[in-house]
C-alpha positions as CSV (number, residue, x, y, z in Angstrom):
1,X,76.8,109.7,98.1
2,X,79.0,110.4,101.3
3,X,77.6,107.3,102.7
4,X,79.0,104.9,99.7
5,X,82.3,106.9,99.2
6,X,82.4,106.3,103.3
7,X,82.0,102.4,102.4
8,X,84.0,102.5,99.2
9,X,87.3,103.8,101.9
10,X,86.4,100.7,104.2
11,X,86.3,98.5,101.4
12,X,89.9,99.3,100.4
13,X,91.5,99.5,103.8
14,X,90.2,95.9,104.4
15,X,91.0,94.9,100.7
16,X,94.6,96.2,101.2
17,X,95.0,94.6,104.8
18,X,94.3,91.2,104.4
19,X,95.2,88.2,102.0
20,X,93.0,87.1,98.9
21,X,91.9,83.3,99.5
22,X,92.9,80.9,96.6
23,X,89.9,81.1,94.6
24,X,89.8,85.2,94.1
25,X,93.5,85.1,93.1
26,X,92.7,82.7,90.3
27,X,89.7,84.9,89.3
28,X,92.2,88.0,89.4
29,X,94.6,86.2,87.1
30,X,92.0,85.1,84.8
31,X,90.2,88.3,84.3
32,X,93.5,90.1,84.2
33,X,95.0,87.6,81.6
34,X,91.5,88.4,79.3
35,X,92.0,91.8,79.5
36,X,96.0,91.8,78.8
37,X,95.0,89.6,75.8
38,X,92.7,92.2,74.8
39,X,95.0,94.9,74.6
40,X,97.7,93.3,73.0
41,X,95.5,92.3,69.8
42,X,94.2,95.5,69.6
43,X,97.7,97.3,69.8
44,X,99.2,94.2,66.8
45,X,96.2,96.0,64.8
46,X,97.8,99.4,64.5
């Protein structure tokens, strides 16, 4: 458990550091977009 949390830390800290190529932004945007478009119908249903 200490080993992935230890890995999970890296992860981040190199994440955060350095720049997302072209194709992970346009994944990002996607996924995020989905997500937003989720929420939004389910908060014109109240």
């Amino acid at each position: 458990m200490l080993y992935a949390l230890l890995f999970l830390v890296v992860g981040i800290i190199i994440g955060w550091n350095w720049q997302q190529p072209p194709w992970a932004r346009e994944l990002q945007e996607r996924v995020v977009g989905t997500v937003r478009s989720f929420t939004n119908k389910t908060k014109e249903n109240r």
